[in-house]
N, C-alpha and C positions, 0 to 999 in steps of 0.2 A: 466780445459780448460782455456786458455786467451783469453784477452780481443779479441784478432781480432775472433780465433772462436767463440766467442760467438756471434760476428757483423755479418760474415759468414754465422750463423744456421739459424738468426734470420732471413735475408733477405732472406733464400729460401722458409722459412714459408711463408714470406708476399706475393711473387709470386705464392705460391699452395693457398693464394689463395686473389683473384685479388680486390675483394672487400672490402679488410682491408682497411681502412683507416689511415695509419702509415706515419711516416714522419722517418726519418734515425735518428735523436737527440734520439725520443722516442725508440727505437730499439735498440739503441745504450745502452744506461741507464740499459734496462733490467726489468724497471721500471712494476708495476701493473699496469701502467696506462696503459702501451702498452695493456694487455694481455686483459687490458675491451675496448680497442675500438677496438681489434681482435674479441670479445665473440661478439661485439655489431655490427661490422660488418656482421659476420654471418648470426646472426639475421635478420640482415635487407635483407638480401639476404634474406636468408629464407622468408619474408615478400612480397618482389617481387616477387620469382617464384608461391608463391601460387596463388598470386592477380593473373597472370598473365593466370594461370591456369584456375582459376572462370572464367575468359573473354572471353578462347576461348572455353570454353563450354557453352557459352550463347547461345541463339536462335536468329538469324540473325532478323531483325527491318523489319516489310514490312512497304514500303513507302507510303501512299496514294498519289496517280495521282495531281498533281497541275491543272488540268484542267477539270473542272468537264462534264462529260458527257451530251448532251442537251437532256430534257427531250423529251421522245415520246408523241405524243399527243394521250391520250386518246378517243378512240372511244365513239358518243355520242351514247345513246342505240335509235332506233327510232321506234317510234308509229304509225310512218305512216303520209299522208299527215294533212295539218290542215291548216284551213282559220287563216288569222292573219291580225291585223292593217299592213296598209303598206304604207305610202306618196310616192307620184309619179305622178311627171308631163306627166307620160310618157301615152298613151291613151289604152284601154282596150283592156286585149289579148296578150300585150309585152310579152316579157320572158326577165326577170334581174336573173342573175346568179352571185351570190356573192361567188368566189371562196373560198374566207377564211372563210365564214361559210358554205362548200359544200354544198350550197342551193339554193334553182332556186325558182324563185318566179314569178307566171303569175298573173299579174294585172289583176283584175278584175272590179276596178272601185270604186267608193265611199271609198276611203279609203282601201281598203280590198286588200290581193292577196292572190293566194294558194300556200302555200309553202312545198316544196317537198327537203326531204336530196338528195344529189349526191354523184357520186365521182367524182372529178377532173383530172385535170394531174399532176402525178406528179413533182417532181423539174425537172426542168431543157424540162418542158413539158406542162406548163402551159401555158396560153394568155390571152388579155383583149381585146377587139374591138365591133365594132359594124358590125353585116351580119343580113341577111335575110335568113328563110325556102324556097332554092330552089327545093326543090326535098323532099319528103316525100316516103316512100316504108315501104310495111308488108314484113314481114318473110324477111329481109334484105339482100343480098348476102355481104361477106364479104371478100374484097382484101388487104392484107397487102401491105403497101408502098414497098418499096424496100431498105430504111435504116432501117426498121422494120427488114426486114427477114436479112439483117447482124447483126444486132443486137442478135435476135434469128432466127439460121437458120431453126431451124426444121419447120418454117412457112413459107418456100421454095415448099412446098409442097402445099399449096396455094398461088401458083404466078398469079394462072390464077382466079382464085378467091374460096370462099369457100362457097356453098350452103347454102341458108337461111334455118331456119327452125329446122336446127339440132341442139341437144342440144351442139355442141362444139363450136357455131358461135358465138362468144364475142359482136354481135349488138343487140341478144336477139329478141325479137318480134317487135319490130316498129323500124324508125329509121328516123330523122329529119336532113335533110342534111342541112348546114350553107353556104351561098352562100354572095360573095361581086360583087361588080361591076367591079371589077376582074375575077370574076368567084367560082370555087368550093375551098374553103378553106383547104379541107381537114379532116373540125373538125364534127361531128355529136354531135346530142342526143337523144340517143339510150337505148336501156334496156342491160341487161347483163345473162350470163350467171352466176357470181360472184356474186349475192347479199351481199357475206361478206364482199366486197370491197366498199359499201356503206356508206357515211360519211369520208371518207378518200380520201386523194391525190395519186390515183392508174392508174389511166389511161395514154396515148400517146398525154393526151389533149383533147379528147373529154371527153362529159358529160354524165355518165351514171345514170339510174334510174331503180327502180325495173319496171319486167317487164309489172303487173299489172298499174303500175303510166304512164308508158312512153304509154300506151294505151289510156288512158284517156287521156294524155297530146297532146297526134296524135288526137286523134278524136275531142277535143275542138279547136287546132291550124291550120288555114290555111298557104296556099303555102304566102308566102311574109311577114309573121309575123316577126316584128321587135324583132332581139335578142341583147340584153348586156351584155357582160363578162365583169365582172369589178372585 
């Protein structure tokens, strides 16, 4: 063979295959050196496709979330009512309702109040102000507003209102109506059907209590009793 087929052979080699590393001098020569950076090409191919191989039989990375979810607030367990210190200017008999400890506290005087868990309203359903007990009623009748029942329509069915007394009626056995110098606020506190909804932010804004408490707390309270949502 002469020299051009031998320059010929060699460069069809280097095309079958693409990863040699050759330059046309070394090819040309015919040289050993050629034939070890062919072997060592190879190689390194071979080197690649396997790496490449282990990679895409890995198991895909889960991401953890960059935002960490807000924690729920643990329900407190409750024992029931209980006398507690309590400072306040305020004169004996008030109702202070401290939303963010779903607790209602009636002053009793010398230092002291009874304090009782609730539940409040929830977000976007909450309030703070000062009213008066205009209206007090047993076995409560119970009328959903009217952004209530779009809210949930199946309480369309009490448009006209729903019978005190029954165990479905959400006001429970008593019910202390909150009045301003405006008139009927809208807000009660009331006993519930849900006792498990006690100590938590679950109501439309009024103040629920078990029903046992919200009875004593009617029978202790007169009509014009100063109330405070704070």
């Amino acid at each position: 063979m002469n020299r051009r087929g031998l320059i010929a052979g060699l460069f069809a080699l280097a095309v079958a295959a693409p990863a040699a590393l050759v330059d046309e001098t070394a090819a040309a020569t015919g040289s050993f050196d050629f034939l070890r950076l062919r072997r060592k090409a190879r190689v390194q191919q071979a080197l690649r496709q396997q790496a490449t191989s282990r990679i895409s039989r890995r198991k895909p990375v889960k991401r953890l979330a960059s935002a960490k979810k807000p924690k729920r607030r643990s329900r407190v367990a409750y024992a029931g009512r209980r006398l507690v210190d309590f400072s306040s200017g305020e004169k004996r008999g008030t109702i202070i309702i401290r939303t963010s400890e779903r607790a209602l506290y009636q002053i009793l005087g010398g230092g002291k109040a009874m304090r009782y868990l609730v539940a409040v309203g929830k977000e976007g359903f909450s309030w703070t102000g000062v009213a008066r007990i205009g209206r007090k009623a047993v076995d409560p009748s119970w009328t959903p507003p009217a952004e209530m029942i779009e809210r949930t329509p199946k309480y369309a069915r009490w448009a006209d209102g729903m019978p005190g007394g029954i165990p479905e009626n959400p006001l429970g056995k008593r019910a202390l109506y909150l009045f301003t110098g405006k008139g009927d606020t809208g807000f009660r506190i009331h006993g519930t059907n849900s006792p498990g909804s006690i100590g938590t932010a679950a109501s439309s804004g009024c103040i629920r209590m078990l029903n046992h408490e919200v009875i004593e707390l009617y029978n202790s309270t007169p009509r014009g009793t100063k109330v405070i949502v704070i």
